[in-house]
C-alpha positions in Angstrom: 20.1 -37.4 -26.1 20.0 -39.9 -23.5 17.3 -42.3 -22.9 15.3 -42.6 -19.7 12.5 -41.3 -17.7 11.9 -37.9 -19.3 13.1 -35.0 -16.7 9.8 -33.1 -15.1 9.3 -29.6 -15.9 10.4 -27.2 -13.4 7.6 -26.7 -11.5 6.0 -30.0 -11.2 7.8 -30.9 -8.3 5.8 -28.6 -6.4 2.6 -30.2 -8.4 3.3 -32.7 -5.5 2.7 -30.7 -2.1 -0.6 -31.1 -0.5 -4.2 -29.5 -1.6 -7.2 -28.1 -0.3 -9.6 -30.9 -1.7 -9.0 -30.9 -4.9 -8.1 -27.4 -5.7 -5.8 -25.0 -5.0 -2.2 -25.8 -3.2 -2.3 -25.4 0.4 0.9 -23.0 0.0 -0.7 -20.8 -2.9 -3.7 -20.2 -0.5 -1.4 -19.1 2.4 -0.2 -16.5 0.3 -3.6 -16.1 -1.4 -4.4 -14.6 2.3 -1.4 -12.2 2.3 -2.1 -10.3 -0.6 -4.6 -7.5 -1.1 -7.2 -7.0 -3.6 -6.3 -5.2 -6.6 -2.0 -4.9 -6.1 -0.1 -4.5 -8.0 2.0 -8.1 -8.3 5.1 -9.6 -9.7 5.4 -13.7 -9.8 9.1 -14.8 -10.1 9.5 -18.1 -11.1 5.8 -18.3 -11.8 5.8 -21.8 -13.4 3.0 -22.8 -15.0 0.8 -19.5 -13.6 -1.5 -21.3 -11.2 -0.2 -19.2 -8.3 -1.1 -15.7 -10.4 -3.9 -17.1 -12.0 -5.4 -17.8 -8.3 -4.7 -14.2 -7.1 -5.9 -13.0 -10.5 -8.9 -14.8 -10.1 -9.9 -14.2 -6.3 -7.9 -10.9 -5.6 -8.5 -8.8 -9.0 -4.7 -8.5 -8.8 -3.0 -6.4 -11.9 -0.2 -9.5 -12.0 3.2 -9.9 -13.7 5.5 -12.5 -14.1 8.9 -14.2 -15.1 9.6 -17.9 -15.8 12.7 -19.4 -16.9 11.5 -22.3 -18.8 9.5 -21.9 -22.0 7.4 -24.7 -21.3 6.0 -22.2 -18.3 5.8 -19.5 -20.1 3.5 -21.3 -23.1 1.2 -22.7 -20.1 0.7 -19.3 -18.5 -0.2 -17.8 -21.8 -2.2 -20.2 -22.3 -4.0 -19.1 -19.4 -4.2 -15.9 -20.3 -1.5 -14.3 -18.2 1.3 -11.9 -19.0 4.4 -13.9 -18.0 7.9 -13.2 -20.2 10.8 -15.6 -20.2 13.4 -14.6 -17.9 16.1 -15.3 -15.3 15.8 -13.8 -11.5 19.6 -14.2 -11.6 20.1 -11.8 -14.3 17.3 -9.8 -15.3 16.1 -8.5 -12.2 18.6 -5.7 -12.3 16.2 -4.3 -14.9 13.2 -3.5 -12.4 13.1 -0.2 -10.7 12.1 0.5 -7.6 9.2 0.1 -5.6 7.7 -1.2 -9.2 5.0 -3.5 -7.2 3.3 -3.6 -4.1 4.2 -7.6 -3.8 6.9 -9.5 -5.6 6.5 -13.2 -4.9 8.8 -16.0 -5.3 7.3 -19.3 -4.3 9.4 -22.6 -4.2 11.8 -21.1 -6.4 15.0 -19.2 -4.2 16.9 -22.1 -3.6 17.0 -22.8 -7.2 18.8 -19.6 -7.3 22.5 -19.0 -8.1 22.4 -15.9 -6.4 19.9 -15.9 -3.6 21.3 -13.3 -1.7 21.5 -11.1 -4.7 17.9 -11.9 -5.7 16.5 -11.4 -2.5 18.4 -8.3 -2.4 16.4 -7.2 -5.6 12.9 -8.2 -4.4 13.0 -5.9 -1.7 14.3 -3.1 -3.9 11.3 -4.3 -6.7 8.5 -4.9 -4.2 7.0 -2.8 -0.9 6.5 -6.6 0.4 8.0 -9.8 -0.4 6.7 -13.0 -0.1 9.0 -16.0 -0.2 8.1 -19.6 0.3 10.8 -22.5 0.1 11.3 -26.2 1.2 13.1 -26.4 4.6 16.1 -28.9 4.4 16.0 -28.6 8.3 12.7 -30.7 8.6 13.5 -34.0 10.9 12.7 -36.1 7.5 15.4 -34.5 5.9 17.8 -34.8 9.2 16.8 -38.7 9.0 17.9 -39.2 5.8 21.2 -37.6 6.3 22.3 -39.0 9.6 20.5 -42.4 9.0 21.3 -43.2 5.4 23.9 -40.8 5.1 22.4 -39.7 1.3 20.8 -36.5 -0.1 16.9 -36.5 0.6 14.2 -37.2 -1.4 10.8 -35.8 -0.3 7.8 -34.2 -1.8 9.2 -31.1 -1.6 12.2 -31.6 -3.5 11.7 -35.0 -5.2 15.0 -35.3 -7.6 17.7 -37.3 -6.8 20.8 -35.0 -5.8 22.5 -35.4 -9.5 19.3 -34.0 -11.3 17.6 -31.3 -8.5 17.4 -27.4 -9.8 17.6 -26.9 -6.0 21.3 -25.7 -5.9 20.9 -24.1 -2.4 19.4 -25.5 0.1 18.4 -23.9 3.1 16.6 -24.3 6.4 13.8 -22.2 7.7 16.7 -20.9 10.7 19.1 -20.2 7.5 16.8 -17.9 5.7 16.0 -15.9 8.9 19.9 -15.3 9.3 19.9 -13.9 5.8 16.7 -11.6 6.1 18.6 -10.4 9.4 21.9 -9.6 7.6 20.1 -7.5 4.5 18.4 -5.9 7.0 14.7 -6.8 5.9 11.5 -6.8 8.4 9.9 -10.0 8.8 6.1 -9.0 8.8 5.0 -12.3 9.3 5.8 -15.7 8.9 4.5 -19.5 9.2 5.8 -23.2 8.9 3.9 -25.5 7.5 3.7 -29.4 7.8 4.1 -31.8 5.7 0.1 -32.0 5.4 0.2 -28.3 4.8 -1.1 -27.6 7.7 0.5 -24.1 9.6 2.2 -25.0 12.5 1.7 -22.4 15.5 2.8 -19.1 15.2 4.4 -18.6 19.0 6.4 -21.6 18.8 10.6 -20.8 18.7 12.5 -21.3 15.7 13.9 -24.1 16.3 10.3 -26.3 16.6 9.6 -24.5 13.0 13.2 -25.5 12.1 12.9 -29.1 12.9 9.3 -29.8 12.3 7.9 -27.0 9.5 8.4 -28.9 5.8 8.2 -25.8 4.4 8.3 -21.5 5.4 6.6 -18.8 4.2 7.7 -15.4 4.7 5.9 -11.6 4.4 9.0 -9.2 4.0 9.3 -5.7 3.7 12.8 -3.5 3.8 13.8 -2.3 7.1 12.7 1.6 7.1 11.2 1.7 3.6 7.8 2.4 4.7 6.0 3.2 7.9 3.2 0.5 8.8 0.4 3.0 8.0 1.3 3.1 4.5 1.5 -0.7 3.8 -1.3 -1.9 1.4 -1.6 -5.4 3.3 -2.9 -6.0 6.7 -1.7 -5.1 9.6 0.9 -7.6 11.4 0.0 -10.8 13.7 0.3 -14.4 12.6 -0.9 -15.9 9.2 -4.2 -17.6 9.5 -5.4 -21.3 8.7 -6.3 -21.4 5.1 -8.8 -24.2 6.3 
């Protein structure tokens, strides 16, 4: 084994983005806001559980969830949570469908080998989806690349380009194409800063593209249900968390 700075654990990159005082990430409450009380919810690349333990906590959710690392999956349990080890490249096929009324997958897609395929597979799992994921689009990242000419490193995805689990990038203009080409209804969206703050929700793309650090996505598949039967709020932009 080589010597070193020991490498972090898979989700403590995240550990980095910006907080609500002192407690829960600014992201996790942003999707805290998106789910309903009591649903029925599956984490996907839950980490350490802090994500399902908040919704467990303040939405009486009945939560699931699947981490790749066994270091997450001790911490979860040791919170009490009911998280198995397991791959969203591989062992989502195992899921039927409509299993859960939300399947969420925060900071993990582009960590993927398969986004298309997983995605695919959330909105066969889930009635909704919510995704969340760095944007390699933001100006910072731009900077780096046309100024330095090297890979980024930013709080949102902190390893040096040799030692990242982020093996697909994407921008927040990227992930929209792909939602367009599988066909999947955004419900709602937002961008947020690098302070975590959500950026307007009537601005174009583009502004999002260029200036959001980060997206977060409500999806559901095209024609799967009508809007009276969806178990989360009715449509309109996501609201300040603070």
């Amino acid at each position: 084994m080589s010597g070193g700075t020991p490498k972090a654990r898979p989700w403590e990159a995240a550990e980095e983005l910006p907080r609500e005082g002192a407690g829960a990430r600014v992201d996790h409450l942003v999707v805290l806001d998106l789910v309903p009380a009591g649903a029925r919810v599956l984490d996907i690349g839950c980490g350490d559980g802090a994500l399902l333990a908040l919704l467990r906590d303040r939405r009486g959710i009945d939560g699931r969830g699947i981490e790749l690392s066994r270091e997450g999956v001790n911490a979860c349990l040791a919170r009490g949570l009911p998280v198995i080890q397991g791959d969203a490249d591989t062992d989502l096929a195992n899921y039927p469908d409509g299993a859960f009324d939300v399947v969420v997958m925060s900071q993990t897609i582009q960590a993927t080998r398969q986004p298309r395929e997983v995605l695919e597979h959330l909105l066969r799992i889930g009635r909704h989806v919510i995704i969340s994921f760095p944007n390699f689009g933001h100006w910072r990242v731009r900077t780096e690349l046309a100024l330095r000419g090297r890979m980024p490193v930013t709080d949102l995805m902190p390893d040096a380009w040799y030692e990242t689990a982020n093996i697909h990038h994407c921008t927040i203009r990227d992930f929209v194409g792909l939602c367009r080409v599988l066909g999947a209804r955004i419900e709602t969206a937002a961008a947020l800063d690098s302070r975590g703050r959500a950026m307007r929700f009537a601005l174009p793309w583009w502004v999002w593209n260029l200036f959001g650090a980060q997206g977060v996505f409500l999806l559901s598949q095209e024609g799967r249900h009508r809007a009276d039967e969806s178990p989360l709020r009715p449509g309109g932009s996501l609201q300040a968390t603070r």
